[in-house]
C-alpha positions as semicolon CSV with decimal commas, in nm:
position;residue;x (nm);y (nm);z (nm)
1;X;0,000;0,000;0,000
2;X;0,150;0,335;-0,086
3;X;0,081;0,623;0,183
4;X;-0,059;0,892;0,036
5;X;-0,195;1,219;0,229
6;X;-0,282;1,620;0,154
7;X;-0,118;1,878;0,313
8;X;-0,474;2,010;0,434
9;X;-0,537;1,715;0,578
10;X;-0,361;1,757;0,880
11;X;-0,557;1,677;1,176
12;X;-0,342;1,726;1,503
13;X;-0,036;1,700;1,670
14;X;0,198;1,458;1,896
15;X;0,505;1,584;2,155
16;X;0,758;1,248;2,090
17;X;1,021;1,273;2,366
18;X;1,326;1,085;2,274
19;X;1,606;0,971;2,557
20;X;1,935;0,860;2,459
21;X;2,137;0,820;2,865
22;X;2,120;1,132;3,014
23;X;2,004;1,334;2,689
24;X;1,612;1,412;2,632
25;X;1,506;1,540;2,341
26;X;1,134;1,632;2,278
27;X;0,970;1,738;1,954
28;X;0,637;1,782;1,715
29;X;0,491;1,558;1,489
30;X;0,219;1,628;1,264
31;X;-0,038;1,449;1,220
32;X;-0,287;1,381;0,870
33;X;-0,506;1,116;0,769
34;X;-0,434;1,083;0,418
35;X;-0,527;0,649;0,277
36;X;-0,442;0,554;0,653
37;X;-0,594;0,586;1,022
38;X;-0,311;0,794;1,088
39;X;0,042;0,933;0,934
40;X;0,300;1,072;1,182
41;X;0,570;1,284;0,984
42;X;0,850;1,521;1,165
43;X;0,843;1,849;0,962
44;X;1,152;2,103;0,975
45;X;1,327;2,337;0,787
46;X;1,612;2,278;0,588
47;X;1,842;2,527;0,466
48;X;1,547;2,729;0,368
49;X;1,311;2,488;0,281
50;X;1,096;2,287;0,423
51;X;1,157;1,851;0,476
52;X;0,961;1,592;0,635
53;X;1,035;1,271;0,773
54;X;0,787;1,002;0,780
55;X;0,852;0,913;1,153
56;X;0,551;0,638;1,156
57;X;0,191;0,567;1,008
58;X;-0,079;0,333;1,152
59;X;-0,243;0,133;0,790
60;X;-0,565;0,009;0,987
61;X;-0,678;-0,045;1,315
62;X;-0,487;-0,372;1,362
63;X;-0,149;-0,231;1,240
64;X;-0,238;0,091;1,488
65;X;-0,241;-0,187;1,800
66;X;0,012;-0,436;1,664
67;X;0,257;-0,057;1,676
68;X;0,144;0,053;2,023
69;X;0,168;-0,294;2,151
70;X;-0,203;-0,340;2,221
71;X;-0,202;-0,701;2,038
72;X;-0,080;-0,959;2,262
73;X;0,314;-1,068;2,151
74;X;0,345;-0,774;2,002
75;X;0,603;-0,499;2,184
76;X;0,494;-0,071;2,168
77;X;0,710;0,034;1,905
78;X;0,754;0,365;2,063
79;X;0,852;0,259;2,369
80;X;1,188;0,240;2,505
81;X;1,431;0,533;2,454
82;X;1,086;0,717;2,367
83;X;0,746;0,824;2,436
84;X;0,470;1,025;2,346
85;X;0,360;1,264;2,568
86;X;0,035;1,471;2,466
87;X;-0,175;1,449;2,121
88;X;-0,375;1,673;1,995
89;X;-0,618;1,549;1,746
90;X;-0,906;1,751;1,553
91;X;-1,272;1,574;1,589
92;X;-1,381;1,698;1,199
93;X;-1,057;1,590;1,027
94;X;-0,945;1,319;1,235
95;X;-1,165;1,021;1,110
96;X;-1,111;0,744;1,364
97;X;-1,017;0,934;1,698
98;X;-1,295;0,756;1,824
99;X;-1,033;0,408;1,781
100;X;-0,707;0,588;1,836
101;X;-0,810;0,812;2,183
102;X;-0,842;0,451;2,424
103;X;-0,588;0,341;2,210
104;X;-0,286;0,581;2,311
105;X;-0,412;0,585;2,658
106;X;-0,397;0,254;2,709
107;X;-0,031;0,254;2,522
108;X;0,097;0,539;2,737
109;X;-0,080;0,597;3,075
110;X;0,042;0,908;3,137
111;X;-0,008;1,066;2,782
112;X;-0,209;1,419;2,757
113;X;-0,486;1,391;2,547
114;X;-0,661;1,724;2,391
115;X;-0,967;1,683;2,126
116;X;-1,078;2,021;1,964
């Protein structure tokens, strides 16, 4: 399946915090819906323009839990040296916040969750 997404449909945003020993580093992701339940891409600027890395994307509602770890054998792929640590989805553009809300809080406890 190629991913494939809109710029305008971006429907919230994730805090990732990333520790390597000592070092924490903590930074955006944006969030769009695109052919998927979700895309997760790291957007920066570049020498004057702007980049994106595709930092994850959930296919389906089964992929979504076999990533977060929901599906038993399966490990949280963001767990370890890092973490999410608030979301903020949109209700309109967000199709299946409904799935992915009970979803990230069961992945990570302590997560902030914001719907607008």
């Amino acid at each position: 399946m190629a991913i494939q997404w809109k710029w305008d449909e971006k429907c919230g945003e994730a805090t990732l915090r990333q520790t390597a020993g000592d070092d924490a580093r903590e930074f955006t992701l944006n969030l769009y819906t695109g052919n998927c339940y979700l895309i997760l891409l790291h957007e920066f600027e570049e020498d004057g323009r702007q980049m994106y890395n595709m930092h994850s994307f959930w296919a389906d509602k089964k992929h979504m839990e076999n990533c977060l770890g929901l599906t038993k054998g399966k490990e949280n792929i963001y767990s370890g040296y890092q973490t999410f640590t608030k979301i903020r989805l949109d209700m309109e553009k967000c199709r299946y916040w409904k799935q992915i809300v009970p979803a990230i809080k069961k992945a990570f406890p302590d997560i902030v969750i914001e719907l607008y």
